[in-house]
Each structure stands twice: as C-alpha cells, then as structure tokens.
C-alpha positions in Angstrom: -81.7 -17.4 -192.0 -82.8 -21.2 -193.3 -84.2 -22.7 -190.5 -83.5 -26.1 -191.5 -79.5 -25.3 -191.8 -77.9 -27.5 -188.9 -76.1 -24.6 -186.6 -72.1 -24.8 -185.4 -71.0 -25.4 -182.2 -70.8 -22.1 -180.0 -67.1 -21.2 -179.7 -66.2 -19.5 -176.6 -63.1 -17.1 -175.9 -59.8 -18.3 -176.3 -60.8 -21.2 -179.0 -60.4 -18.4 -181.4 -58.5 -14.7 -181.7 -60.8 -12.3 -182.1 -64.5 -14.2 -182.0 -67.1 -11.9 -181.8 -70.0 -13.7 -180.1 -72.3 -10.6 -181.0 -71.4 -11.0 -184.3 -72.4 -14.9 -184.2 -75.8 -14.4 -182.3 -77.0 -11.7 -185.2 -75.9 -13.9 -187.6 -77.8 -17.0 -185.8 -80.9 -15.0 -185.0 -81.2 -13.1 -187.8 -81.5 -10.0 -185.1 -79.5 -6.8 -185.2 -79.3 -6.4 -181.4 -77.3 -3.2 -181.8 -80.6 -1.1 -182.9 -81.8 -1.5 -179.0 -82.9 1.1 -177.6 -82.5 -0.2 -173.9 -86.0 0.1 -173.1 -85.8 -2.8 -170.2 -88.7 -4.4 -172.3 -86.8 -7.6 -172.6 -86.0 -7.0 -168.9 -89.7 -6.6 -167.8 -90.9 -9.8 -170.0 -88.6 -12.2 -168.4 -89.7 -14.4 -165.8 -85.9 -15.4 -164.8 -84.4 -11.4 -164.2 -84.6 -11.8 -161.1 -81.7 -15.1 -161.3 -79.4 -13.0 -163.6 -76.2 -11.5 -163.0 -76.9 -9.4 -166.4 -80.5 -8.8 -167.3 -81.4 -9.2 -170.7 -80.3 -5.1 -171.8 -77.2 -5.3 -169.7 -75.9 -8.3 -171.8 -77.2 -6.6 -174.7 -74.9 -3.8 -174.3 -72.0 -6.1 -173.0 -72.4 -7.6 -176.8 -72.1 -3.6 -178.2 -69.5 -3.0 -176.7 -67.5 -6.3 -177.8 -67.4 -7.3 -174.5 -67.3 -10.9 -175.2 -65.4 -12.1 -171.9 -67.7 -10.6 -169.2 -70.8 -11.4 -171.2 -69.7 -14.8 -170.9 -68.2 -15.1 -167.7 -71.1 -14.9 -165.8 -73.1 -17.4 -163.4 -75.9 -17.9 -166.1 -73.3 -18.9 -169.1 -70.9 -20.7 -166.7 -73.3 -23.2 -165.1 -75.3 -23.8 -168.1 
C-alpha cells in the first residue's frame, strides 16, 4: 500500500449494491483480517472494550461473514 496515496471517502451501505467494507479495510490496511484466529488479543490490548457494542474480534468476524450492516450499525460507527 503507498502511503502517500490520498484515500477515498468510506462508502457506507446503500451508496452502493454490493460494497464489501471488509474488502475495503484489507485493501486500505494492507491486512488480511480473515487469517484471525480470534484470540481476543486485539480484545485484551484495547483500552476502549469496555465502550464497545462489538469488541475488536466480534467486528472482525462481523466483516467474515459479510456482515456489512450490523458491523456498521453500531453505537461506535453511528456516533462517530
């Protein structure tokens, strides 16, 4: 990934028949999410679990499973 390359706007669902937000945070972080092994690593390392309606392996796994509607309906993505 060039870091230097200016990023596009985040679509969300509904601007676009069939987005794939997993697909679009691989492809921004350079990070194949779908080789987690659900550890809870993430989960233990994050000093704002304790706020979220998904923790860190839960959206993980919302994004597997092409879940893109509940991943982003909720409180965190909604009132960011």
């Amino acid at each position: 990934m060039n870091a230097n390359a200016p990023l596009s706007p985040l679509r969300l669902p509904g601007q676009k028949t069939g987005f794939d937000i997993g697909s679009e945070v691989i492809h921004r972080s350079g990070v194949d999410f779908n080789t987690c092994l659900h550890c809870r690593g993430c989960a233990s390392d994050c000093p704002f679990v304790d706020a979220m309606e998904y923790h860190p392996h839960g959206f993980i796994r919302l994004l597997q499973f092409k879940q893109t509607e509940q991943a982003l309906s909720c409180a965190c993505c909604r009132n960011s």
